[in-house]
MARPADREN-46211 format. One record per residue (C-alpha): x, y, z; residue in one letter. Coordinates in steps of 0.1 Angstrom, whole numbers, plus 5000, padded with zeros to 4 digits. Layout:
<rs>
XYZa ...
</rs>
This chain:
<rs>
463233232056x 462232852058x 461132742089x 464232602108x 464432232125x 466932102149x 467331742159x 469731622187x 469931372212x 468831462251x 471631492270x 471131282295x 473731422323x 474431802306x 470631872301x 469731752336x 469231922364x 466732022399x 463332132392x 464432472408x 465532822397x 468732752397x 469032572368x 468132872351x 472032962357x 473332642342x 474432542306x 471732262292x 472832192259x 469132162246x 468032442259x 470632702259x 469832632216x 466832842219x 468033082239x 469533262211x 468233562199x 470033482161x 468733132162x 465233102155x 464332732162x 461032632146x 460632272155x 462932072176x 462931662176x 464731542208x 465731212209x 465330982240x 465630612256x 463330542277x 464930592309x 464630922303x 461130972294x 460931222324x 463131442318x 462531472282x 459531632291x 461031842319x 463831962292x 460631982265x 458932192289x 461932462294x 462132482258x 458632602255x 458932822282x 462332992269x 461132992231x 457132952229x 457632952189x 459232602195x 457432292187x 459332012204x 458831692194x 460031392216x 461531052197x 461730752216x 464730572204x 466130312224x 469330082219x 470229772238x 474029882236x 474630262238x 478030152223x 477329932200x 478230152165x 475929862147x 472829902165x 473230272172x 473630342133x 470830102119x 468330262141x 469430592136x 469430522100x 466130362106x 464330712119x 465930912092x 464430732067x 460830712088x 461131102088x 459331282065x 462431532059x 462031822028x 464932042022x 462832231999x 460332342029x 462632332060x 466432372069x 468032142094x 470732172120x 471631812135x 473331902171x 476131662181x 477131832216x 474931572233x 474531192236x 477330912235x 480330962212x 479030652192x 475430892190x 477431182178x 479630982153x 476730822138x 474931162136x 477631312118x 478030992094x 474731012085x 474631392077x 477931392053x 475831112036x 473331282029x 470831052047x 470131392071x 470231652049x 471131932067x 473932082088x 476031992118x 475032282151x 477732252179x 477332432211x 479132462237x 479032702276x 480433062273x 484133122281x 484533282315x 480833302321x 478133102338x 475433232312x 472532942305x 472633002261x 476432922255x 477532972220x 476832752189x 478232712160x 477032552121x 479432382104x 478432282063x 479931962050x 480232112021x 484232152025x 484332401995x 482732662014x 485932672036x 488532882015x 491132752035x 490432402036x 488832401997x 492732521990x 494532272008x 492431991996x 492832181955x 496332141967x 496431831977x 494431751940x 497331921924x 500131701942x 498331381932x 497531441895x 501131531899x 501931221912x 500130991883x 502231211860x 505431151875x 506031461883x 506531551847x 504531901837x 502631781806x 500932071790x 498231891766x 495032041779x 493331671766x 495731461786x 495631671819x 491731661825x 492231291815x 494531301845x 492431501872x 489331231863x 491330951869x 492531101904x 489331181913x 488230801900x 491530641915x 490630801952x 487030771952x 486030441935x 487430041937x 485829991903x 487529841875x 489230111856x 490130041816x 493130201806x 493130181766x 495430341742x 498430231715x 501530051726x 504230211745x 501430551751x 502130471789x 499130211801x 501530031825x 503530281842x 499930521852x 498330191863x 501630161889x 501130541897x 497530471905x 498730211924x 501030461945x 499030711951x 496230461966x 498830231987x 500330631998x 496730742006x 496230382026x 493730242006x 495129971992x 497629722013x 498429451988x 500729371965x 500429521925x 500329261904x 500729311867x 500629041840x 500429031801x 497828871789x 499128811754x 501728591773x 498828341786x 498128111762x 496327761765x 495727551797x 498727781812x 497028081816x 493827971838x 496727821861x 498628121862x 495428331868x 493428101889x 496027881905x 496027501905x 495727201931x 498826991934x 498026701907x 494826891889x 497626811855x 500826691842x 503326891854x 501627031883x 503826901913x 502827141938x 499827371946x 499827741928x 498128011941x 497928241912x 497728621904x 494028721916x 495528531950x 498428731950x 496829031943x 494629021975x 493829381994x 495829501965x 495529551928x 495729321896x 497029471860x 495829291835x 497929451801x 496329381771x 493429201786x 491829181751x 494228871745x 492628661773x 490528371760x 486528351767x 486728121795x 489228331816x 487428641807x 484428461824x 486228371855x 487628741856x 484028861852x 482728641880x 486028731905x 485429081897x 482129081911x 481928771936x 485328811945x 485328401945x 486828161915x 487827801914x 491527711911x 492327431885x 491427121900x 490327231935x 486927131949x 486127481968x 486627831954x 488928061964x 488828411976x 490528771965x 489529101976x 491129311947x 490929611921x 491029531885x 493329771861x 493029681828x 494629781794x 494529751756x 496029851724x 492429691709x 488829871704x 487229601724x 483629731714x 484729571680x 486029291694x 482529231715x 480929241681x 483428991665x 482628761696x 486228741710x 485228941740x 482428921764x 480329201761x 479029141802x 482829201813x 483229511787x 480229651805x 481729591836x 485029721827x 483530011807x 482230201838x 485930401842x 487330371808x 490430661795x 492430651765x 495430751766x 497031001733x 499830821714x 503331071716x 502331211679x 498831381694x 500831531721x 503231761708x 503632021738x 504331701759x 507531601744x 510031881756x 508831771796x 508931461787x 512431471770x 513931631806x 512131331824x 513931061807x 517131271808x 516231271847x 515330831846x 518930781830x 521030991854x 519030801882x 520130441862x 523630551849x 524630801879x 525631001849x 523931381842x 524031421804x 522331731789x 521831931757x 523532201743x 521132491729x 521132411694x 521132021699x 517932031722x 515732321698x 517032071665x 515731761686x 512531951694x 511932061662x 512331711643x 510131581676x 507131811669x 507131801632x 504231611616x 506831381601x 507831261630x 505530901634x 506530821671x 504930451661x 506630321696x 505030641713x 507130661745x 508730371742x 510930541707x 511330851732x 512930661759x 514730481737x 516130761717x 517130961746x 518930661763x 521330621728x 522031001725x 522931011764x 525330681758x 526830811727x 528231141750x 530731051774x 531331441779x 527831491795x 526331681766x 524531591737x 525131771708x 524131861673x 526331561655x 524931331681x 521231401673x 521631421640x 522631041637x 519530981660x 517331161637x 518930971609x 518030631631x 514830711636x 513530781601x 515430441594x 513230271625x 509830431615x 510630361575x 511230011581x 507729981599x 506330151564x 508129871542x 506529581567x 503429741566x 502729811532x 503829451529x 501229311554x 498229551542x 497229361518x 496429031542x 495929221578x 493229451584x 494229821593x 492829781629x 494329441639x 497829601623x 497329891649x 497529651677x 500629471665x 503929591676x 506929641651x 508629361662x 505429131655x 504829311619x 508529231609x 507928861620x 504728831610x 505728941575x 508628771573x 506528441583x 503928501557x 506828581527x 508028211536x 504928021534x 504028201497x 507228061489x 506627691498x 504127411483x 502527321514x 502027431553x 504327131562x 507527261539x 507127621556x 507227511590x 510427291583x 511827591571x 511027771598x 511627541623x 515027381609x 517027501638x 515127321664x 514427021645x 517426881651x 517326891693x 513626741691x 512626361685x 509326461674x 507326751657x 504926871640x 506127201622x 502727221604x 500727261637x 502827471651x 502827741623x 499027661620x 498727801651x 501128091653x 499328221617x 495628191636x 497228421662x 497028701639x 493128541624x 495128401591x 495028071571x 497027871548x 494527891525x 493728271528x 497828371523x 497828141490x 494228301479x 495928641484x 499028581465x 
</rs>
C-alpha cells in the first residue's frame, strides 16, 4: 500500500484542550485521526496561523505519542481575514502548488472537520479541482459515547463511484438530451450521440458552439432548446436573441449588430443598442452566420473574446457578456479558403462544431417525428387529428423510401403533416388524404429538379446546396430574363417594371447587378454561358 498523507487545518477550539489526562477522554479532531486502528496515517501536514504556534506543537506532540509511525509536519499559514474567501483561497492555492504532491508515490486524505467554514470550503474547492489530488476525510465524535478516535469517513469526488448518485445524475443526462430533442424519441444512433455531446458541451462550456447542417435539418429550434435547458439549469439569465444573418446587408447590419449613436448616419434619429447588447448574460443566434460580411465577422471575433465592440458612431466601446450559437447551411472551411470568411473566427467557432443529418439520412427518425408534429398542430389548432392504420404505414413507407428527397428536410415534414391534418375535419387522416400529399410532394421535390438542372450549368453544386427552393426558382427565373435581353439595363426594367412607376428615380441596372453578385454571378458570365 502507498504510504498515506493527511492534511487538515488545526482546529483551533476542537483540538484544544488542558495539558492533563483528561483530555485523553475528549474528541480532538486531529488526533482522534490516528487513533484508528483501520487508518494508517503516514505523514500528517497540519496547518496553523500563528497564534497557534503552541498548540500545534502540543496537538503534534499527541499525535506522535498515539501513532509513533506519524510524521507530522506543521504549515504556517496565516491570513489577515479568516473570512475573506479571496485571501483564504489564493494562499491555500499558493501552498498546494508549493507542495511537492505525487499521486503516484502517496495517497491523500484532505480533512475538512476543522478550521473556518471559508477553510473547509476552499479545501474542498481545491480538491474537486484537482489542485489537491486526493480525497475528502470527515470525522466526527462517536454517537452516545465519550471515546477520544470518533469515526471518519472518505468521501471520492469521483460521483461515479456512488451508484446511487452516478444514476440520478445518468438520469438527469437522459431528461436533458431529452429535453434538446423535444421530447421526441429519435432512434438514429448518429444523431443521439450528437445529442448527449452537445448536452454535455451545452452544460459544461460558454464556448461558441457551431451548429451546421442543410436548411430546415433543425439548426434554430436545438439552439433555443440549448437555450432552455441552460436558462432551466440557471446558467444563463438573459434574453435569446436570434438573427439571420442573410438578412443583414450593407451599412444596416453593423447597426443592427453593434448598435449606433443617435446621428452616427442618415436616418439614425435615436440611439440603438443592438443584438450583442440585447443579448447580455444571455445567448446570441447568429443563423447562417456564413452570410455576415468581413468587417462584422471581425467585430464578432473581437466581442466573442473581449466581450467589448464599438457601436456605430460612438466614441467608447460597449460591453456584452454573451454565448455565441452559430449556424450554416455553408462548409465554411471552403469559404475560409475562398477568403469570404475569417479563418481566426472559424477557429474560434470550430472548438464545438456538430452537423446536424438532413431528414433523408434519418430514416428511423421520421415515424417520432411524424407524432411530434401531429402533437405541435393539436397544441396550435386545439384540434387532435390522427392516422388511420393503413394511411400512417402508406405515409411511412413513401417517407422512408430512397425516393423520397425531403430537400426542405423538416421543414417538408412539418409542412406536409400540417395540410393532411387541415384537409381532415373528421380528426383522421386517411388513405385518399395522403395520397394527394404524396402526389404534392413528388410535384414540390420535381419542381426543385427542373430549377436545378436549369441553374447547374451557371451555379456550382455547393453554393446550389446552400440555396433554398424559393431562391433557386427566383434565381433561375432572374437569370432566364437577362439571357433574354440586350443589356443589364433592359433586364432590370423588366424586372423592375412594377415599381418603376411609384419611384422618381432608379437605377434597375445596379440593382440587379447586385442581387446577381449575391449568388457570385455576372452579366458577363450568364451571356458567356448561354
Amino acid at each position: 500500500m502507498k504510504p498515506l498523507v493527511v492534511i487538515g487545518f488545526l482546529g483551533s477550539t476542537l483540538d484544544g484542550s488542558k495539558p492533563d489526562a483528561s483530555r485523553w477522554n475528549k474528541w480532538r479532531p486531529s488526533v482522534g485521526i490516528v487513533m484508528h486502528e483501520d487508518l494508517r496515517v503516514d505523514r500528517f501536514v497540519l496547518l496553523h496561523g500563528t497564534p497557534h504556534r503552541r498548540l500545534a506543537e502540543f496537538v503534534a506532540e499527541d499525535i506522535r505519542s498515539v501513532s509513533p509511525e506519524t510524521r507530522v509536519e506543521p504549515y504556517l499559514i496565516d491570513f489577515a481575514d479568516a473570512w475573506d474567501f479571496e485571501e483564504v483561497y489564493g494562499k491555500l492555492l499558493d501552498f498546494v502548488r508549493a507542495s511537492p504532491f505525487d499521486p503516484e508515490a502517496e495517497d491523500y486524505l484532505v480533512h475538512i472537520t476543522t478550521g473556518t467554514h471559508v477553510a473547509q470550503i476552499c479545501l474542498f474547492l481545491l480538491t474537486e479541482a484537482h489542485y489537491l489530488p486526493g480525497r475528502l476525510l470527515q470525522t466526527q465524535p462517536q454517537r452516545g459515547t465519550a471515546g477520544p478516535a470518533g469515526t471518519w469517513n472518505a468521501i471520492d469526488l469521483d460521483l461515479s463511484r456512488y451508484d446511487s448518485i452516478a444514476t440520478r445524475f445518468s438520469a438527469a443526462s437522459a431528461e436533458s438530451t431529452s429535453f434538446l430533442k423535444s421530447g421526441i424519441e429519435t432512434r438514429n444512433r448518429a444523431f443521439n450521440a450528437m445529442i448527449d455531446e452537445i448536452e454535455q458541451v451545452a452544460t459544461r462550456s460558454r464556448a461558441p458552439i457551431l451548429l451546421m447542417g442543410p436548411t430546415g435539418a433543425g439548426k434554430s429550434q436545438l439552439a433555443r432548446r440549448i437555450y432552455d435547458l441552460k436558462r432551466l439549469k440557471h446558467q444563463v439569465k438573459g434574453a435569446f436573441v436570434e438573427v439571420n444573418c442573410a438578412t443583414l446587408k450593407g451599412d444596416s447590419a453593423m447597426s443592427a449588430l453593434f448598435g449606433h449613436k443617435k446621428g452616427s448616419f442618415t436616418g439614425a434619429t435615436a440611439d440603438r443598442a443592438g443584438l450583442l447588447r440585447t443579448a447580455d448574460k444571455g445567448m446570441l443566434f447568429l443563423d447562417e452566420i456564413g452570410e455576415l460580411g468581413l468587417d462584422e465577422q471581425a467585430m464578432i471575433l473581437r466581442a466573442i473574446e473581449d466581450k467589448r465592440f464599438l457601436p456605430v458612431g460612438a466614441d467608447s466601446e460597449a460591453a456584452s457578456d454573451f454565448q455565441l450559437l452559430a449556424g450554416t447551411n455553408r462548409e465554411l472551411g471552403r469559404a475560409v479558403a475562398d477568403g469570404r470568411f475569417r479563418d481566426d473566427l472559424y477557429a474560434r467557432l470550430n472548438l464545438w462544431t456538430f452537423t446536424l443529418p438532413g431528414l433523408a439520412d434519418r430514416h428511423e427518425d421520421i415515424a417520432p417525428n411524424l407524432d411530434y408534429e401531429l402533437d405541435r398542430f393539436a397544441e396550435r389548432e386545439g384540434t387532435r387529428v390522427t392516422f388511420n392504420k393503413e394511411a400512417r404505414d402508406r405515409y411511412l413507407t413513401f417517407a422512408t423510401h430512397s425516393d423520397a428527397r425531403w430537400t426542405g428536410n423538416f421543414r417538408d415534414l412539418a409542412s406536409s403533416v400540417t395540410r393532411m391534418a387541415t384537409f381532415s375535419p373528421s380528426g383522421r387522416i386517411n388513405a385518399s388524404c395522403v395520397e394527394s400529399e404524396i402526389a404534392r410532394l413528388r410535384r414540390l421535390w420535381s419542381t426543385g429538379t427542373a430549377v436545378d438542372e436549369g441553374l447547374g450549368s451557371i451555379v456550382p453544386a455547393e453554393r446550389m446546396a446552400e440555396l433554398d427552393l424559393f431562391d433557386r426558382v427566383q434565381l433561375a427565373h432572374v437569370i432566364d430574363v437577362c439571357r433574354r435581353s440586350r443589356s443589364l439595363s433592359e433586364a432590370g426594367r423588366m424586372l423592375f417594371a412594377a415599381s418603376l412607376a411609384k419611384r422618381s428615380s432608379s437605377n434597375d441596372a445596379d440593382r440587379l447587378r447586385k442581387y446577381l453578385q449575391r449568388f457570385d454571378l455576372t452579366w458577363p458570365a450568364l451571356n458567356d454561358s448561354h
